[in-house]
C-alpha positions in Angstrom: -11.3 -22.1 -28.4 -11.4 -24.4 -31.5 -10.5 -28.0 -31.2 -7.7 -27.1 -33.3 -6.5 -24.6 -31.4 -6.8 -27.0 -28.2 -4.5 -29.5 -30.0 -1.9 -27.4 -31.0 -1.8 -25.9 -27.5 -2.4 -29.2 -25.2 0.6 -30.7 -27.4 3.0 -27.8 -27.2 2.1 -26.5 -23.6 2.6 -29.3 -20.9 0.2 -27.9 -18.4 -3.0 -27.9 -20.7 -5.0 -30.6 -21.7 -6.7 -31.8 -24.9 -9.1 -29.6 -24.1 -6.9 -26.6 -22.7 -7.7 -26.8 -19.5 -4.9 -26.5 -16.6 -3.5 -29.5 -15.6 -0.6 -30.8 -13.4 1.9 -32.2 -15.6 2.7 -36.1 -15.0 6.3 -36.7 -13.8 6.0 -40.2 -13.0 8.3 -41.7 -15.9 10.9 -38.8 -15.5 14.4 -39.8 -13.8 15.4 -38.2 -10.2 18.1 -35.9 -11.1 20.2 -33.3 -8.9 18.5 -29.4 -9.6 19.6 -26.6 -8.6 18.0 -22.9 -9.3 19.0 -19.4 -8.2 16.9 -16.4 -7.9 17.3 -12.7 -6.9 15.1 -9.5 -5.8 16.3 -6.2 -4.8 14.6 -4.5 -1.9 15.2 -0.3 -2.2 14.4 2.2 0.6 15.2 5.6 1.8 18.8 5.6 3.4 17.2 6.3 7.1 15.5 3.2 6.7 18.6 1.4 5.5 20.2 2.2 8.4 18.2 1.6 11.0 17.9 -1.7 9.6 21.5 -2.1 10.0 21.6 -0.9 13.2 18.8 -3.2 14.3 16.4 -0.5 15.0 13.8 -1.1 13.5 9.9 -1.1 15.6 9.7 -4.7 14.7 12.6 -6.4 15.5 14.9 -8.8 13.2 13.9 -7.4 9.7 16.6 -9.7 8.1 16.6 -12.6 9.8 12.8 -12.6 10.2 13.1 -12.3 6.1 15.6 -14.6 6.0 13.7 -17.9 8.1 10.6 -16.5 5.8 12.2 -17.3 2.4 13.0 -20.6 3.7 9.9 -21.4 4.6 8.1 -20.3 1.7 10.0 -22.3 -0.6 9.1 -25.0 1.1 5.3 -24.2 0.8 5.8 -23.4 -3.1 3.4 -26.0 -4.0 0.8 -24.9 -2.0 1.1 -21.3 -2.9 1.1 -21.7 -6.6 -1.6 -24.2 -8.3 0.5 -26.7 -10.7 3.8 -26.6 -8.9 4.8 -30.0 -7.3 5.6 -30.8 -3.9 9.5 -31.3 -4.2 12.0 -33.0 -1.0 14.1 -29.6 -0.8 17.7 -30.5 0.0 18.6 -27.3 0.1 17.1 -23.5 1.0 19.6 -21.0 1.5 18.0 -17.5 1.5 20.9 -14.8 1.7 20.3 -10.9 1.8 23.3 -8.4 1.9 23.2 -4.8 3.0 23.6 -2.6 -0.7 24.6 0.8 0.6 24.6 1.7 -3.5 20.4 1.2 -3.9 20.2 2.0 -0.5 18.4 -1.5 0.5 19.6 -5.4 0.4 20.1 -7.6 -2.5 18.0 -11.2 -2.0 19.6 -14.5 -3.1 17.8 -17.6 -3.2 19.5 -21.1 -3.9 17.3 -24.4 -3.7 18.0 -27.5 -4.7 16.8 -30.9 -4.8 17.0 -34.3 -6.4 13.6 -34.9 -8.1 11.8 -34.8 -11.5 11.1 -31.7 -11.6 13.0 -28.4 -10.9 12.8 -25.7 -8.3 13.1 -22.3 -10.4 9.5 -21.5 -8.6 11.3 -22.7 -5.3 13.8 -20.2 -5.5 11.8 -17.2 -7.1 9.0 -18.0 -4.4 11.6 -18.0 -1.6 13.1 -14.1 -2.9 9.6 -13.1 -3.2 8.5 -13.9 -0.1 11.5 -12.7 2.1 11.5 -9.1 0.2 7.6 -9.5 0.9 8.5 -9.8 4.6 11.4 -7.3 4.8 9.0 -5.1 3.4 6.4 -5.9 6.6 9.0 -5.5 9.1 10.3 -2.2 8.1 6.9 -0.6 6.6 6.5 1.1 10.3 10.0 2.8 8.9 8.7 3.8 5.7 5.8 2.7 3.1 7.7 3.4 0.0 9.9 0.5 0.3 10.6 -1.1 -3.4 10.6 -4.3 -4.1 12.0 -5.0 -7.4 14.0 -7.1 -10.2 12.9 -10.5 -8.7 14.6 -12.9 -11.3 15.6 -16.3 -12.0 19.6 -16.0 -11.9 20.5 -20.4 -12.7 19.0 -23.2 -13.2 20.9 -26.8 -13.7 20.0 -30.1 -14.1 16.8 -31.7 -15.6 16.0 -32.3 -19.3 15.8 -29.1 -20.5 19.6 -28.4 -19.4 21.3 -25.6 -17.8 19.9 -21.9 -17.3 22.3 -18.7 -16.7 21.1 -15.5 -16.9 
């Protein structure tokens, strides 16, 4: 990379420096504001492996609320998982997932929030990854051809950059 180049990207991209290399970006001087972020992933199966789930029959045990407590807790290690992320008080981690007869499987929602510098899109997308991650691992004696797909930031609000809707 030229030096050129390196200026042009350290002073447009926040998470390089002058020289292009990954950095943490410095919140210090930014105000504490309310944030809120949203994310979703869809988890499909075969319709036997819907329903056991439903019925709570799956080799396992509690698929969803094993998936569930795992969301949570992932979004709380977010910064440890993913290199430049900050460590963020989380006021909030709801981690829903709702039985979709349609796909057969479950839709994933995700809503963190804080009040902090910075925002909590990776929060939430982190928290929806992980719980369809575990959903997968608790059904997979079920069936190995679970999908997991569509994981998405849905909203975002607060912070400099202003409000997010998908």
């Amino acid at each position: 990379m030229t030096q050129e180049n390196s200026h042009f990207l350290s002073a447009n991209l926040s998470h390089l420096d002058g020289e292009g290399q990954a950095q943490m970006v410095d919140v210090s001087e930014k105000v504490p504001t309310v944030r809120q972020a949203v994310a979703t992933a869809r988890v499909r199966m075969l319709p036997e492996t819907f329903a056991a789930i439903q019925a709570g029959n799956a080799p396992k045990g509690d698929v969803l609320g094993t998936a569930r407590l795992a969301g949570i807790m992932a979004a709380k290690q977010t910064a440890n998982l993913i290199p430049l992320c900050h460590p963020l008080p989380l006021q909030k981690v709801e981690v829903l997932l709702t039985p979709d007869a349609q796909l057969p499987g479950y839709q994933i929602q995700a809503t963190v929030k804080t009040k902090a510098e910075t925002g909590v899109e990776m929060e939430a997308l982190t928290a929806v990854s992980v719980a369809a991650l575990t959903l997968y691992d608790m059904a997979k004696a079920l069936e190995k051809s679970i999908q997991i797909e569509s994981i998405q930031l849905i909203s975002k609000s607060g912070g400099k950059s202003g409000d997010y809707l998908r």
